[in-house]
Structure formats: structure tokens, C-alpha cells
C-alpha positions as CSV (number, residue, x, y, z in Angstrom):
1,X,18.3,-13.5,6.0
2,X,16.3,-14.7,3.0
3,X,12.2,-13.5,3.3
4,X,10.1,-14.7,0.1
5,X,6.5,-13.6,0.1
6,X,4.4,-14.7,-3.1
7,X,1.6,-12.7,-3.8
8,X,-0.8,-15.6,-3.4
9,X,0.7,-16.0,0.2
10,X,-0.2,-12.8,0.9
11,X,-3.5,-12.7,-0.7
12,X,-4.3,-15.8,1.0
13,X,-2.9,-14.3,4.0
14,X,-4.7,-11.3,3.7
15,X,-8.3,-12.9,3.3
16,X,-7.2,-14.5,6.6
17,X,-7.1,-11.5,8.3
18,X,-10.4,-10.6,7.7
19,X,-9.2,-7.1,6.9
20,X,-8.1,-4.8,4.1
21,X,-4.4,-4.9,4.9
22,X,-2.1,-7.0,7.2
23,X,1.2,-6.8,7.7
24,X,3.0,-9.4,6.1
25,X,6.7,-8.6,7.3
26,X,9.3,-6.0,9.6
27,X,12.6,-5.5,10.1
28,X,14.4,-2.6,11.4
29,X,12.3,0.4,10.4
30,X,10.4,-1.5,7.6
31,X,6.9,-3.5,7.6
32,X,5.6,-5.0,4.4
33,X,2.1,-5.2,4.2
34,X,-0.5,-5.8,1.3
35,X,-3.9,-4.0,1.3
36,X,-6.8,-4.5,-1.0
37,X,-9.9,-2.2,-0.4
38,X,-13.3,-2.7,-0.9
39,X,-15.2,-0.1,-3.1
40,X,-13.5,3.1,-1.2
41,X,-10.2,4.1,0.4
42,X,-10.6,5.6,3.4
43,X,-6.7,5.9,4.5
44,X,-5.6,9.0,6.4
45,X,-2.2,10.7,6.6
46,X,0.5,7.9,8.0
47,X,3.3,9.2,10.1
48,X,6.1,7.7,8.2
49,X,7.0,7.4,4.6
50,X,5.8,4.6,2.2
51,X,5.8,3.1,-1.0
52,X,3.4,1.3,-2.5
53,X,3.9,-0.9,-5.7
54,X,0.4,-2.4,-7.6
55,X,-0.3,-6.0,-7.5
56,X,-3.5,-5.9,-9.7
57,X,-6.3,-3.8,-10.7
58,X,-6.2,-0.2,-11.9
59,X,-7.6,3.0,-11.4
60,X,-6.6,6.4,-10.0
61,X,-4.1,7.8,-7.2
62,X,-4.6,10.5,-5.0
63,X,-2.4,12.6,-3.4
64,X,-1.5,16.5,-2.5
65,X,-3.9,17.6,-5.1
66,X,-2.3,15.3,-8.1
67,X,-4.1,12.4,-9.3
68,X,-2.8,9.9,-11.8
69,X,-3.9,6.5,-13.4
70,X,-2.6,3.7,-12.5
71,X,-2.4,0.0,-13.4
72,X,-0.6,-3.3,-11.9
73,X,3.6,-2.6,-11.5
74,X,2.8,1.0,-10.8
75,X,5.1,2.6,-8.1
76,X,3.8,5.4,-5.9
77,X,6.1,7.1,-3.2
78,X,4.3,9.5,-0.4
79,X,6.2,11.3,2.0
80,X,4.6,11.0,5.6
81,X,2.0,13.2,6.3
82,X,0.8,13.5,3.0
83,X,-3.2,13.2,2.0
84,X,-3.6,10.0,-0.4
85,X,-5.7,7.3,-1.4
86,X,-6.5,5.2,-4.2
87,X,-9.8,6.1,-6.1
88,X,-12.1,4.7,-8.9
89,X,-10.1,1.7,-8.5
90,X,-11.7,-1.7,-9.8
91,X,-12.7,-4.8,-7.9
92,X,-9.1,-6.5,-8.3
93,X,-7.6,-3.7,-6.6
94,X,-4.3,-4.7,-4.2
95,X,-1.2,-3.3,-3.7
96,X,2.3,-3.9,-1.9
97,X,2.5,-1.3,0.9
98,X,6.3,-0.4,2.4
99,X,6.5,1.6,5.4
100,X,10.0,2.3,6.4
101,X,12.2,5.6,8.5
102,X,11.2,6.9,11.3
103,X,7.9,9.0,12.4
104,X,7.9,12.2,10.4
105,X,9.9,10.6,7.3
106,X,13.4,10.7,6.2
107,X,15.1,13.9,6.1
């Protein structure tokens, strides 16, 4: 199997939705998603791990007490369970989001 997703797909995809993410793909223990949020980042603790890999925009990450700047290409990996969130992020903000293992996280 072949699965191509441009990032204008899922932009236009994601204004679509009407939401601040969608899920753009699955298979096996991974969904592909994008999510862009507006002005604040109001995610909780997820119950598996992810990855998340910056479209656009820049500004800070959250998580476990650590905050670091970031700008488009960036990688972030949070185990699950772990407080995060983006932060004094700019208007362009989106990023690639990659859920994947089972509940709990990978051991």
C-alpha cells in the first residue's frame, strides 16, 4: 500500500472538518492526523504515544515541566500520559500528529 497526503490536502481537509484536528489516516495501531489550534492548546494527557512533526508556525512546546522553542520541521515525541501542549504559538501554527502502540504506550 502506497498513502500520499500533501499538506494542502490536509489543510484543506482540515478546514473541512470544521475542527482543530482530523484524522487524516490509520492502519494497524497508527492514525495520522493534522491539528492547527486557534489562539490556545487546550489538549489533555492522550492514552497512547505520539509524535508530532511541525508543518508551519513557531513558538513554544510544553511538556513534563520542559518547554522548548520550536519552528516548522521540528520533531516532538511524548510518551502517553504525559502533560503537553503547544504555547505562544503564532497564527500559522499546524502540526503532523502520529498516534501509534497501544493504550498506555510502548514498553
Amino acid at each position: 500500500m502506497l498513502m500520499q497526503i500533501s499538506t494542502q490536502e490536509a489543510m484543506a481537509r482540515l478546514a473541512d472538518s470544521g475542527r482543530l484536528f482530523t484524522e487524516l489516516f490509520s492502519h494497524g495501531s497508527l492514525s495520522v492526523e493534522i491539528y492547527k489550534p486557534a489562539r490556545v492548546d487546550f489538549q489533555q494527557p492522550h492514552d497512547r504515544d505520539e509524535i508530532y512533526v511541525v508543518i508551519s508556525g513557531s513558538g513554544r512546546f510544553y511538556c513534563q515541566g520542559t518547554v522548548s522553542d520550536f519552528t516548522p520541521g521540528d520533531f516532538f515525541f511524548v510518551q502517553a500520559g504525559m502533560e503537553h501542549h503547544f504555547m505562544d504559538f503564532s497564527d500559522d501554527f499546524a502540526t503532523w500528529v502520529f498516534f501509534f502502540g497501544p493504550p498506555g504506550g510502548a514498553s
